[in-house]
C-alpha positions, 0 to 999 in steps of 0.5 A: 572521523565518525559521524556525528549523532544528528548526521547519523540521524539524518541518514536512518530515519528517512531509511527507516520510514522508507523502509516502513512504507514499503512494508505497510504498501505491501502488506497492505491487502492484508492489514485491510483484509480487502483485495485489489481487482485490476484490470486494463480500465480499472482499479478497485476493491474487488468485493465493491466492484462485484457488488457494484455489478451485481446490481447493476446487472453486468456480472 
């Protein structure tokens, strides 16, 4: 007894678009060309931060 096609349906594409998030947040860094600072306070671009303290005098 096989599944019917809105069955199949049902069960691949949340598994496809899972799959695609997990794949567009990984690689995210690299599709923005942008990289994540983290620290224990905070989490932020790193070229915004930086320049963000640069101007405040702190870096």
């Amino acid at each position: 007894m096989g599944l019917s096609g809105e069955a199949w349906a049902t069960l691949l594409v949340p598994t496809f678009l899972g799959i695609l998030t997990m794949l567009l947040y990984g690689y995210w860094d690299r599709i923005t060309g942008k990289e994540y600072y983290v620290d224990d306070e905070i989490l932020a671009y790193d070229e915004d931060l930086m320049e963000q303290l640069k101007e405040e005098g702190k870096a």
